[in-house]
MARKOLDREN-642895 format. One record per residue (C-alpha): z, y, x; residue number from 1. Coordinates in pm, 1 decimal, always signed. Layout:
! residues N
<r w="Z" v="Y" u="X" resi="NUM"/>
...
//
This chain:
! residues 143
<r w="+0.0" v="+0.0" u="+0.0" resi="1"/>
<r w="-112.1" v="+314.7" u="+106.8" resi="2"/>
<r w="+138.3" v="+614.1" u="+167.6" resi="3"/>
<r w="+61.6" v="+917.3" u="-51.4" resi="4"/>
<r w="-131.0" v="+1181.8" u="+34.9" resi="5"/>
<r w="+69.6" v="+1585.7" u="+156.8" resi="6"/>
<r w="-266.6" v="+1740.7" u="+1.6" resi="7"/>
<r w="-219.5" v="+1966.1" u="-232.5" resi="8"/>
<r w="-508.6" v="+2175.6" u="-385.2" resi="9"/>
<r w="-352.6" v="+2516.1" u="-313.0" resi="10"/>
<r w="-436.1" v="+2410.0" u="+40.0" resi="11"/>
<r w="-788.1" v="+2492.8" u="-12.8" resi="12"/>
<r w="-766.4" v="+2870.7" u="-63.7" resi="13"/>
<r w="-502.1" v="+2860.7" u="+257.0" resi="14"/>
<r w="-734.7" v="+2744.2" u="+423.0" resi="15"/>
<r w="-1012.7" v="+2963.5" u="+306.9" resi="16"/>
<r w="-827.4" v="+3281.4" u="+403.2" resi="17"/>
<r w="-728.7" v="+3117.6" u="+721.3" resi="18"/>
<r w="-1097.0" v="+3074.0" u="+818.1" resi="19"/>
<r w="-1180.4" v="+3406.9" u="+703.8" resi="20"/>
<r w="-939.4" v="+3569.3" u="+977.8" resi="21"/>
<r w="-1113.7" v="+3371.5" u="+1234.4" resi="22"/>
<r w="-916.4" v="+3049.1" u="+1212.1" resi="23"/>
<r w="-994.6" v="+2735.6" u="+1387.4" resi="24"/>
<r w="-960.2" v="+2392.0" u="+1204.7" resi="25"/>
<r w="-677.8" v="+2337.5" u="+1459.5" resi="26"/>
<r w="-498.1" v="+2685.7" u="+1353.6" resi="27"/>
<r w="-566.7" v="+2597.0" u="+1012.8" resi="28"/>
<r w="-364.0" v="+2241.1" u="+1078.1" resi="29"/>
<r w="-87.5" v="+2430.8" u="+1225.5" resi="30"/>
<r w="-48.3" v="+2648.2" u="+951.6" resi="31"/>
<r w="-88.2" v="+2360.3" u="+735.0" resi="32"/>
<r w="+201.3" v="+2140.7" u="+963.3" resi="33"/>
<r w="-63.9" v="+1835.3" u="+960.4" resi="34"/>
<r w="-219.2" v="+1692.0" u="+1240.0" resi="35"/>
<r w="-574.5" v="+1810.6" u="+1326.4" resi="36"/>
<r w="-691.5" v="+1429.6" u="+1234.6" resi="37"/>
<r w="-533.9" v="+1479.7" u="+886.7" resi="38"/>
<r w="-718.2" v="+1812.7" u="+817.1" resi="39"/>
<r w="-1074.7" v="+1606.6" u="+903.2" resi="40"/>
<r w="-954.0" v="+1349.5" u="+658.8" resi="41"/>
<r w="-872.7" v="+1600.3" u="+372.1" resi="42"/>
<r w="-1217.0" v="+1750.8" u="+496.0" resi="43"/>
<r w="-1378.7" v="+1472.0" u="+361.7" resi="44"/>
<r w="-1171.6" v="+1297.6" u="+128.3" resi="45"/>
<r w="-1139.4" v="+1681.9" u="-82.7" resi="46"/>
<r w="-1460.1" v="+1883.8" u="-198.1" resi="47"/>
<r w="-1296.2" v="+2165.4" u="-277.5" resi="48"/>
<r w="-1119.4" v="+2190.7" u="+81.5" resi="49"/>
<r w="-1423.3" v="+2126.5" u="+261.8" resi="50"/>
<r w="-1624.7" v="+2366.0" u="+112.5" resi="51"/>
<r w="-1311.0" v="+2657.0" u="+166.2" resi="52"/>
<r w="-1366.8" v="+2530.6" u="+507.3" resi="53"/>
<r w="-1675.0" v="+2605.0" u="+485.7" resi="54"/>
<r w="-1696.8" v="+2949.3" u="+270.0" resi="55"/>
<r w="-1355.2" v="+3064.9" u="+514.4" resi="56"/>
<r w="-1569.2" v="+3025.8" u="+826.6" resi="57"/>
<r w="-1894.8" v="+3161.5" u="+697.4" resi="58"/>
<r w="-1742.8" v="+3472.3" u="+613.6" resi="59"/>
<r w="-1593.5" v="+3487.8" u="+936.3" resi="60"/>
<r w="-1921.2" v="+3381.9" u="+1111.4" resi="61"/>
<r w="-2102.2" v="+3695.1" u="+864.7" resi="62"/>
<r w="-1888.8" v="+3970.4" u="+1001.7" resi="63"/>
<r w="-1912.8" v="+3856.4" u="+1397.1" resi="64"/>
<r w="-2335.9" v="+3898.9" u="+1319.6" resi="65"/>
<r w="-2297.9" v="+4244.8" u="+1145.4" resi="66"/>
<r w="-2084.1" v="+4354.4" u="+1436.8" resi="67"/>
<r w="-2315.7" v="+4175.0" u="+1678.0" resi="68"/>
<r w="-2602.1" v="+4389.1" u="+1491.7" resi="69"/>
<r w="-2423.5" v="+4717.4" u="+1448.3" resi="70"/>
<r w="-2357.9" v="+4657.2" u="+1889.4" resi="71"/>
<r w="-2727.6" v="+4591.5" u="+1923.8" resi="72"/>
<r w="-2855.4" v="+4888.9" u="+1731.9" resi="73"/>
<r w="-2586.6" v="+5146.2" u="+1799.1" resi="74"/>
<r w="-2389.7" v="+5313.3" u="+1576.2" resi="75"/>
<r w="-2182.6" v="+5617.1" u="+1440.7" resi="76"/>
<r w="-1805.7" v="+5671.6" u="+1281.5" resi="77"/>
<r w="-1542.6" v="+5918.6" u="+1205.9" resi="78"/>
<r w="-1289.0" v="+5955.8" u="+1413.8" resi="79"/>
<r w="-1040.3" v="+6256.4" u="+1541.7" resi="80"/>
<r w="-918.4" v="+6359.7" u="+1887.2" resi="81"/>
<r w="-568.8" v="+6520.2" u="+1888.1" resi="82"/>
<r w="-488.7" v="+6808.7" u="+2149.5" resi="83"/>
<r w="-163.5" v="+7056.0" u="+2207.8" resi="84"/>
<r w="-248.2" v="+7331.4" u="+2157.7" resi="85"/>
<r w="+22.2" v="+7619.8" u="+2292.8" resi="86"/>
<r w="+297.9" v="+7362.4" u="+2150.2" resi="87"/>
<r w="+107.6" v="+7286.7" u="+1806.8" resi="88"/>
<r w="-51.6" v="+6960.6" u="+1729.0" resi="89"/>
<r w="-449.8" v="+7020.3" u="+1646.7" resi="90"/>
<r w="-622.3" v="+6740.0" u="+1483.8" resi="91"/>
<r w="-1042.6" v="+6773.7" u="+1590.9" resi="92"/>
<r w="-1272.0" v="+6534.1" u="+1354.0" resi="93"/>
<r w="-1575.3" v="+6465.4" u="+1538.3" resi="94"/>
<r w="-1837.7" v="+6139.7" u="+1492.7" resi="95"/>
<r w="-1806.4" v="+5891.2" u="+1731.5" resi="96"/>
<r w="-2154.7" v="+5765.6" u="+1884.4" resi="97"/>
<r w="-2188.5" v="+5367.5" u="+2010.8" resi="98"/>
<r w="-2461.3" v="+5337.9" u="+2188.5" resi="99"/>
<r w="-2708.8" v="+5086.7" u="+2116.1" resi="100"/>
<r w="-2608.1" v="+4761.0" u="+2392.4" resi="101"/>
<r w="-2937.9" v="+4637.3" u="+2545.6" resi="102"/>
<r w="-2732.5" v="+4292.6" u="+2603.8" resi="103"/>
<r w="-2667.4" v="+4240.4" u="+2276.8" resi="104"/>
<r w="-3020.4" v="+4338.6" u="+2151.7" resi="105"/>
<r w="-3148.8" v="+4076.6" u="+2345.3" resi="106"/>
<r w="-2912.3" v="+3806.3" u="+2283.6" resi="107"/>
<r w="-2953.8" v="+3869.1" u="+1888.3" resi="108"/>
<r w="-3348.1" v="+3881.6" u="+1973.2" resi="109"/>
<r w="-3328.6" v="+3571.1" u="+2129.3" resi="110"/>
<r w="-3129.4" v="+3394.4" u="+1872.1" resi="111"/>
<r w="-3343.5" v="+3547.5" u="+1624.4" resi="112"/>
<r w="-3667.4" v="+3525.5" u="+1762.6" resi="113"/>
<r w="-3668.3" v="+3258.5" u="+1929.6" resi="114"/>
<r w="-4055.8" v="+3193.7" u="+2011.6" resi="115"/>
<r w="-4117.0" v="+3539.7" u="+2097.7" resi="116"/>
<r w="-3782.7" v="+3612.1" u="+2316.6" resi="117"/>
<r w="-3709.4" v="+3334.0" u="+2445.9" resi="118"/>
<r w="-3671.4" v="+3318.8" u="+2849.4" resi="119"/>
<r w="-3985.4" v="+3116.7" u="+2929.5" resi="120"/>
<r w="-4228.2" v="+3124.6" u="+2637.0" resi="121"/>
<r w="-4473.1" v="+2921.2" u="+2661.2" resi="122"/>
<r w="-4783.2" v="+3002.9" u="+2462.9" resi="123"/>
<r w="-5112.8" v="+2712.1" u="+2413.3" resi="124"/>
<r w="-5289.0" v="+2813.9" u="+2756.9" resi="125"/>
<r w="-4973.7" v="+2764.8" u="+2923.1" resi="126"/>
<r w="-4933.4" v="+2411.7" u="+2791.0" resi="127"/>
<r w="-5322.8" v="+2322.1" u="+2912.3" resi="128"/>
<r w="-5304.1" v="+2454.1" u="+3269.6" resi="129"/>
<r w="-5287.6" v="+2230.6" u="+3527.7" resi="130"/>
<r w="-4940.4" v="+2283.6" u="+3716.3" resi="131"/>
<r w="-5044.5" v="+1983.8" u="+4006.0" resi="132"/>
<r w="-5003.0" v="+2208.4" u="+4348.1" resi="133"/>
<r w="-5289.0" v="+2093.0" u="+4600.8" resi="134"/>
<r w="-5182.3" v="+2167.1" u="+4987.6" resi="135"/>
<r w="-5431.0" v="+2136.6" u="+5266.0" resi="136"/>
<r w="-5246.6" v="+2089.3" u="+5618.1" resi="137"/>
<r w="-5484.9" v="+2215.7" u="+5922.0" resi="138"/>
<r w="-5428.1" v="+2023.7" u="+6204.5" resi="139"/>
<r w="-5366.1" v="+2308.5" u="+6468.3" resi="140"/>
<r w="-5451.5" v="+2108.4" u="+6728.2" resi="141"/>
<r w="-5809.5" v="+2091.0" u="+6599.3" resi="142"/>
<r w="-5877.7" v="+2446.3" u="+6607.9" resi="143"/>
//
């Protein structure tokens, strides 16, 4: 006889929201107190966990590519500066410029875009060359 099951189905929205900070299934074990092996079981033994799993980290997963976008492309925001000013505080709004990030242009490019950004495209005249190296030695003692 098997031992009953710790799941309960209010697990699944813990586990959600876990996910959605940027939880690992490990984290989400811990928070659980069950053994990483028991949270792969309830994984696929529970629908309804899986796929908070699932939604939890694709939420997560959504906001690292925006941000990896917004990086690639640059971006603007409000923000303030705060001087003293002859003993007074003075609070200066300004926008805040980011910079568009070449590095992460071309890592979202290449993710993206694969065929076209890739390191070492190779396009149909490339795949038909011959890439056999023929080497002629001249025997110097000959000449």
């Amino acid at each position: 006889m098997a031992r009953p099951t710790k799941y309960k189905p209010e697990y699944a929205s813990i586990a959600k929201k876990i996910c959605e900070l940027g939880g690992t299934d490990v984290e989400v074990a811990e928070a659980l107190e069950i053994h990483a092996a028991t949270l792969y079981r309830w994984r696929n033994e529970h629908k309804a966990f899986c796929e908070a799993l699932k939604a939890g980290k694709n939420k997560a997963d959504d906001r690292v590519e925006m941000s990896l976008y917004r990086k690639a492309v640059g971006y603007t925001f409000d923000s303030v500066k705060i001087f003293q000013f002859q003993g007074e505080e003075l609070i200066v709004p300004y926008k805040e410029i980011v910079h568009p990030d070449t590095t992460a242009a071309i890592f979202w490019l290449k993710n993206r875009r694969k065929d076209e950004w890739r390191a070492n495209p190779e396009s149909e005249t490339d795949s038909n060359k011959d890439t056999s190296i023929n080497i002629n030695f001249v025997d110097a003692k000959k000449s």
